[in-house]
C-alpha positions, 0 to 999 in steps of 0.5 A: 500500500505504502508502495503505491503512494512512492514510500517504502518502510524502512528495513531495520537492520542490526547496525542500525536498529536502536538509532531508528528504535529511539528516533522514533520514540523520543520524536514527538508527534505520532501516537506510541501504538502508532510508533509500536507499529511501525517498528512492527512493520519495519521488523524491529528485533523484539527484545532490541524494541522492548528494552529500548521502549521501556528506557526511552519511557522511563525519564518522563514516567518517572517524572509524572510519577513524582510530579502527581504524587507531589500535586495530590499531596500537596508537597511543594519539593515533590513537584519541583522534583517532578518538574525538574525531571521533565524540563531535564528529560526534555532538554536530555531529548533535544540534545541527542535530537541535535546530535543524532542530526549532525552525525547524519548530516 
């Protein structure tokens, strides 16, 4: 179907499996069933998706852990704590973006 409209899916292959792993799931934008499925499609080696699916969610799950706990109790330092994490998970994000942009480039 993809063929018809001029794209291709990409092939993963083992040099290049966790760099289209975590460009997929630290871009934003598509849905995370939706990023599952394409790394289904373009036959990603299952243990390789798994693990790094479950490091790349664990920063900002970490985050709205403690951001949330700290909201509904009402402890200022556990929301701090927790926004602190977002705002280094994001910046932690948008560094190896740019990164892996340059090497590609």
């Amino acid at each position: 179907m993809t063929g018809h409209y001029g794209y291709t899916i990409p092939r993963v292959t083992r040099e290049n499996a966790v760099a289209v792993a975590l460009v997929l799931r630290l871009t934003p934008g598509p849905p995370f069933f939706m990023q599952s499925y394409i790394l289904g499609l373009a036959h990603m080696p299952f243990r390789l998706y798994m693990v790094v699916s479950f490091l790349s969610s664990i920063p900002m799950t970490l985050a709205l852990v403690i951001l949330g706990k700290g909201v509904f109790n009402g402890n200022l330092s556990l929301v701090l704590t927790g926004a602190g994490v977002i705002v280094a998970a994001s910046v932690a994000v948008n560094w190896m973006r740019k990164r892996y942009a340059a090497r590609t480039t």
